[in-house]
C-alpha positions in Angstrom: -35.3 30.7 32.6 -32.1 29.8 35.3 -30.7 32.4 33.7 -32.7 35.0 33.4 -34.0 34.1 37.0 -30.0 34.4 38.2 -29.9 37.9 36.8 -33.1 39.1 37.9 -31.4 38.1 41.5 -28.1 38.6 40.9 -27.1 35.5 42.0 -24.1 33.6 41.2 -23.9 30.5 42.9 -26.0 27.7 43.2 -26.9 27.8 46.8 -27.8 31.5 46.7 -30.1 30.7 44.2 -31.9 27.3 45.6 -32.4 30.0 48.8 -33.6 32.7 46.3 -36.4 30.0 44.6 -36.9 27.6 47.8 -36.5 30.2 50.8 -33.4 29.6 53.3 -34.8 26.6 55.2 -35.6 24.3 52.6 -32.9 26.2 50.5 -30.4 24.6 52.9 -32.0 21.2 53.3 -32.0 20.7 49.4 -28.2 22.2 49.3 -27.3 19.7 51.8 -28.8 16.9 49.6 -27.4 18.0 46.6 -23.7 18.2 47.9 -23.9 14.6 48.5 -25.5 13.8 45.3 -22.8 16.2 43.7 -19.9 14.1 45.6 -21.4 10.7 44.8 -21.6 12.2 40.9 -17.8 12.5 41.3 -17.7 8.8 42.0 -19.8 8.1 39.8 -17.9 9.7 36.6 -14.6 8.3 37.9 -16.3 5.4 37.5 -17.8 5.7 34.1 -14.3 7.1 33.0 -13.1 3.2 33.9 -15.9 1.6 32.4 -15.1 3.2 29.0 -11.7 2.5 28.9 -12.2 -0.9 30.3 -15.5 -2.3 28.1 -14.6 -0.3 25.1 -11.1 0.7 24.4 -9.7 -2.9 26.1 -7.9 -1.0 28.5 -7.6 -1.1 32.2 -10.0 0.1 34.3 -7.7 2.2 36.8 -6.2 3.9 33.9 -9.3 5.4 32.9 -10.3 6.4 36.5 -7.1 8.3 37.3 -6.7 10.0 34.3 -10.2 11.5 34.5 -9.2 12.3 38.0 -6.1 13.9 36.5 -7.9 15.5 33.8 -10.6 17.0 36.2 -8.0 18.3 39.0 -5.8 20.0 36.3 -9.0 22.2 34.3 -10.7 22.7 38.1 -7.1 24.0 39.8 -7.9 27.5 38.6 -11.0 27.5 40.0 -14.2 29.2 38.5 -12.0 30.6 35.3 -10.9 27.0 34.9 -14.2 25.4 35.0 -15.5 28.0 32.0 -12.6 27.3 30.3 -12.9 23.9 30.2 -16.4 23.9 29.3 -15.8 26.6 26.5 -13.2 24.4 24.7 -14.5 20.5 25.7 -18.1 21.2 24.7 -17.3 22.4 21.1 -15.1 19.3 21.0 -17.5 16.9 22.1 -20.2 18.3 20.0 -18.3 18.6 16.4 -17.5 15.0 17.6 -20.7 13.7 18.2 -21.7 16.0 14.5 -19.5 13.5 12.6 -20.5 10.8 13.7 -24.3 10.9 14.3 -24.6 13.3 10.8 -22.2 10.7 8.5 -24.7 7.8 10.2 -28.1 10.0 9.6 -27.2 11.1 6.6 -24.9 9.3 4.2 -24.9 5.4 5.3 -26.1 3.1 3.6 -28.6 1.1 4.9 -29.0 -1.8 2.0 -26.0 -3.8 3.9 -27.8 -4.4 7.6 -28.2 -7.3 9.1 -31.8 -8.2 10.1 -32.6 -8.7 13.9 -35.0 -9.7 16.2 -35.8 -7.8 19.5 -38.2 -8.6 22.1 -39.8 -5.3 24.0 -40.6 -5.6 27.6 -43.6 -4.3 28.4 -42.0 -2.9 31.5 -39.9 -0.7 29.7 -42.5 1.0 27.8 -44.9 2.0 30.9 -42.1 3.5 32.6 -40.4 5.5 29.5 -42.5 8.3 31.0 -41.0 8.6 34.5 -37.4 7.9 33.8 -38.0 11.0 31.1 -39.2 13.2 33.3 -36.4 11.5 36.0 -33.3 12.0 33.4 -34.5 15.6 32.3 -34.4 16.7 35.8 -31.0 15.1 36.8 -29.3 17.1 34.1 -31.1 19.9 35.0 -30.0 20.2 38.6 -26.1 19.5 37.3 -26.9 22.2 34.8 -27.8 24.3 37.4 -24.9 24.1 39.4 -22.5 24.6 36.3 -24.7 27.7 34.3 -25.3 29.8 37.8 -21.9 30.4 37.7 -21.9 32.5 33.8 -24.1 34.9 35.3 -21.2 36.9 36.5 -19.9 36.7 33.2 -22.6 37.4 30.6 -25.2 39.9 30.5 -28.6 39.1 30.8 -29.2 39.5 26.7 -26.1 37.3 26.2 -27.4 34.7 28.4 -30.6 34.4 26.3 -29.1 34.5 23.3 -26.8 31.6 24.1 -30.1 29.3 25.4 -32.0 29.7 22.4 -29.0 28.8 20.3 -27.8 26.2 22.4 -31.4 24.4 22.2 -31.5 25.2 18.6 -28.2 23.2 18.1 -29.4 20.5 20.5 -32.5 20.1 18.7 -31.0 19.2 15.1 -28.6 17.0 17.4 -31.6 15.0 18.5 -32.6 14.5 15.2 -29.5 13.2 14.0 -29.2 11.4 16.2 -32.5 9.8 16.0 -32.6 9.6 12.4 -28.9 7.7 12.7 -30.4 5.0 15.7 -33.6 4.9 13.5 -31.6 2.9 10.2 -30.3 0.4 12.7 -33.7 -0.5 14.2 -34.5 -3.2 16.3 -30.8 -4.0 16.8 -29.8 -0.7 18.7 -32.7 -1.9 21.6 -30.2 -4.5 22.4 -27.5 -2.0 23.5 -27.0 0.4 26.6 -25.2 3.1 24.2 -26.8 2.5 21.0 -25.0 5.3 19.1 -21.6 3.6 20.3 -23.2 0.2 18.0 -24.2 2.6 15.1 -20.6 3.9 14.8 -19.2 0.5 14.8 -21.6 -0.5 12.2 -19.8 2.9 10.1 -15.9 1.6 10.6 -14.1 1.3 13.6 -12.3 4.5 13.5 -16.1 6.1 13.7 -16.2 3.9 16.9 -13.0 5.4 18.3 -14.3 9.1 17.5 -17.4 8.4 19.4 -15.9 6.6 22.1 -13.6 9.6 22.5 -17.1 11.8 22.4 -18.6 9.7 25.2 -15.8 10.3 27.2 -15.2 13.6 27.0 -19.0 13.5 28.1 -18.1 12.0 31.4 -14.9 14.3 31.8 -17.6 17.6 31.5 -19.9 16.2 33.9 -17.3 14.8 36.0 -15.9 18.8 36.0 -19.7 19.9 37.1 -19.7 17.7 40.2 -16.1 18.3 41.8 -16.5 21.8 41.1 -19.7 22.5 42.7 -19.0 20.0 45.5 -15.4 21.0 46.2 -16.5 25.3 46.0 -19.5 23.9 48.7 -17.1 22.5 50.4 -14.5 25.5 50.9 -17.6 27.8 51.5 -19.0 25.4 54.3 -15.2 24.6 56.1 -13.2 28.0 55.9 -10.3 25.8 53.8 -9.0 26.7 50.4 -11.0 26.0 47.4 -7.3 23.8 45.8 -7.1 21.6 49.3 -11.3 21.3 48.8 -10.6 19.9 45.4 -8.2 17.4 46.1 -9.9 16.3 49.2 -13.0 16.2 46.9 -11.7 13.9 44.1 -9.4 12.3 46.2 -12.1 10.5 48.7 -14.5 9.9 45.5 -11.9 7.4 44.5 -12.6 4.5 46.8 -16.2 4.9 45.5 -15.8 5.1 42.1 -13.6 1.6 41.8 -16.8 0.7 42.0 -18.8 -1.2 39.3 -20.8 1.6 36.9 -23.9 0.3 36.5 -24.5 -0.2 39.8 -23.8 3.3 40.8 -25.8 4.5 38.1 -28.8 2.4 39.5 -28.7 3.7 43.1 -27.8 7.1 42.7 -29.0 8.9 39.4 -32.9 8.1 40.2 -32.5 9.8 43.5 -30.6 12.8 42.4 -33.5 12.8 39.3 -36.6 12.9 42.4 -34.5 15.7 43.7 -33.9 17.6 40.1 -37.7 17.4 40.1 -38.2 19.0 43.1 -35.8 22.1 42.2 -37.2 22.1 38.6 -40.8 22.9 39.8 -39.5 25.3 42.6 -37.9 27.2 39.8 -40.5 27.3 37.3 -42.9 28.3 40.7 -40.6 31.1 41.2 -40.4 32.2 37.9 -43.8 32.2 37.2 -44.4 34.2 40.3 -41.6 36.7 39.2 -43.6 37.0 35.6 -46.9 37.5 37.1 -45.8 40.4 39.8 -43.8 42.1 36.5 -47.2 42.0 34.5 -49.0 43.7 37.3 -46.9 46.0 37.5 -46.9 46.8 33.9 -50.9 46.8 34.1 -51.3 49.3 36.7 -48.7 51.5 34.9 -50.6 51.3 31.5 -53.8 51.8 33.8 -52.3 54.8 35.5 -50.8 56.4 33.2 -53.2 58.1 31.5 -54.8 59.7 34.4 -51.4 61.7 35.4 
C-alpha cells in the first residue's frame, strides 16, 4: 500500500508523502513531530546498542554505543545509496541469522530435557496486549515509512509489489518459527524481556552469541532508519550539507542515549506508536479514497463505452 500510494504520487520522500496523505498543514505538523521522534529513535538505538553489549555480551556499555554510532555514520556517509545498501546486505544477514536460530529451536530441539516453571500472569498485561499491538504495529510502520519511501525512486511500481508480498510471505513463516520455538519453552520465556535471547541459551551458548549478534544488527538497521531520515530532514530544513547533518545528528543523540534503555523505551516508543496510528489511518484513508475514485472511473468507462 505505501508503496504503491508513493508511485501513484511519485513521491520519494517521507515528508512529501505525509503532505500528499495529510494535506500541507497537518502534513507539516506531523513532519515536525516525527523529526523529533526520529532524533530521540537515534538515542534511543545508541542506547539499545549499549545495553546489548553491556547486559549480554559482558561488555562495556560505551563500547557498544560508539560503535553503533561508528557503524551508522560509516553506511549513512553516502547518503541515500548508502542507506539501501546497508539495508540490502544487513537485512539478509539479520534474517538468515534469526532462521538458524528460531528454525534449529522450532524445529529440531528437544524438548524432553526442560526444566519445569512456574509463572504468574498479571492480569494487567493481558487487557492491554491489545493496545500495545496496535501501538507497536504502528511504531514500525511509521519507521518503515520513512526508510521504504525512499525505494520508490529505485523500483518500479510491479517490483515494489512483488517485494511486499514476498517480504510478508517470509515474515509470516518467521512468526511462526518463531512462535513455535518460544512455544517449547513455555511458561519460562514470560519471565524474560527478549524471550528468544533465553531460547537460544537454552540451544548452546554459541546459539546465544548468533542471536545476540541478530538483535544487534536489529538495532544497527533501525538505528540507520532514524539518523537518516532525521539527518536528510535536517539538511532539507537548514540549507547545510546532508554529511555535517549527519554528524550533527548522531553526534547530539549521544548525551541522550548514555541513557538507561528501558527507560527510553518507556517514554518515547508509546508516543511515537499514538503518532504511527495517526499516519497509519491517514494512509489507509488516502488509499481507499484513491481506490474508490479509480473504480469510478473504470465504471463510467465500462458504462460509456458502449454507447460510442
Amino acid at each position: 500500500m505505501l508503496l504503491n500510494l508513493a508511485h501513484r504520487a511519485q513521491v520519494s520522500n517521507y515528508q512529501s508523502l505525509l503532505t500528499y496523505i495529510l494535506g500541507e498543514k497537518l502534513g507539516i505538523v506531523v513532519d515536525f513531530l516525527l523529526a523529533i521522534f526520529l532524533f530521540l529513535g537515534i538515542s534511543t538505538m545508541l542506547s539499545a546498542s549499549g545495553a546489548v553489549f553491556y547486559e549480554h555480551l559482558y561488555l562495556p556499555k560505551t563500547i557498544g554505543i560508539f560503535l553503533a554510532y561508528l557503524l551508522v555514520g560509516f553506511f549513512l556517509l553516502s547518503g541515500k545509496k548508502g542507506m539501501i545498501y546497508s539495508y540490502n546486505f544487513l537485512v539478509p544477514v539479520k534474517l538468515i541469522l534469526f532462521l538458524l536460530v528460531s528454525g534449529y529451536a522450532a524445529l529440531f530441539f528437544d524438548r524432553t530435557y526442560l526444566e519445569m516453571n512456574t509463572v504468574v500472569i498479571s492480569s494487567h498485561n493481558i487487557r492491554s496486549w491489545g493496545i500495545a499491538s496496535l501501538l507497536y504495529v504502528a511504531y514500525n510502520f511509521a519507521l518503515a515509512m520513512v526508510v521504504l519511501i525512499e525505494y520508490q525512486s529505485v523500483t518500479a511500481r510491479r517490483d515494489g509489489v512483488i517485494g511486499a508480498v514476498w517480504g510478508g510471505i517470509i515474515l509470516g513463516i518467521l512468526v511462526m518459527l518463531n512462535y513455535t520455538a518460544m512455544f517449547k519453552f513455555l511458561p519460562a520465556v514470560l519471565e524474560y524481556e527478549v524471550p528468544m535471547l533465553y531460547v537460544a541459551g537454552k540451544i548452546s551458548i554459541p546459539a546465544k552469541l548468533v542471536y545476540t549478534l541478530m538483535l544487534w544488527l536489529g538495532i544497527i538497521t533501525t538505528a540507520i532508519a532514524y539518523t537518516y531520515g532525521f539527518a536528510q530532514r535536517l539538511s532539507n530544513f537548514t540549507g547545510l550539507k546532508y554529511g555535517l547533518c549527519l554528524i550533527m545528528s548522531i553526534t547530539l543523540a549521544l548525551p541522550l542515549g548514555m541513557q538507561d534503555f528501558s527507560i527510553l523505551v518507556g517514554r518515547i516508543y508509546p508516543v511515537f506508536g499514538i503518532l504511527g496510528v495517526f499516519i497509519l489511518a491517514g494512509l489507509i484513508g488516502k488509499s481507499a479514497q484513491d481506490i474508490g475514485k479509480e473504480i469510478y472511473y473504470n465504471i463510467g468507462q465500462l458504462w460509456n463505452a458502449p454507447r460510442r
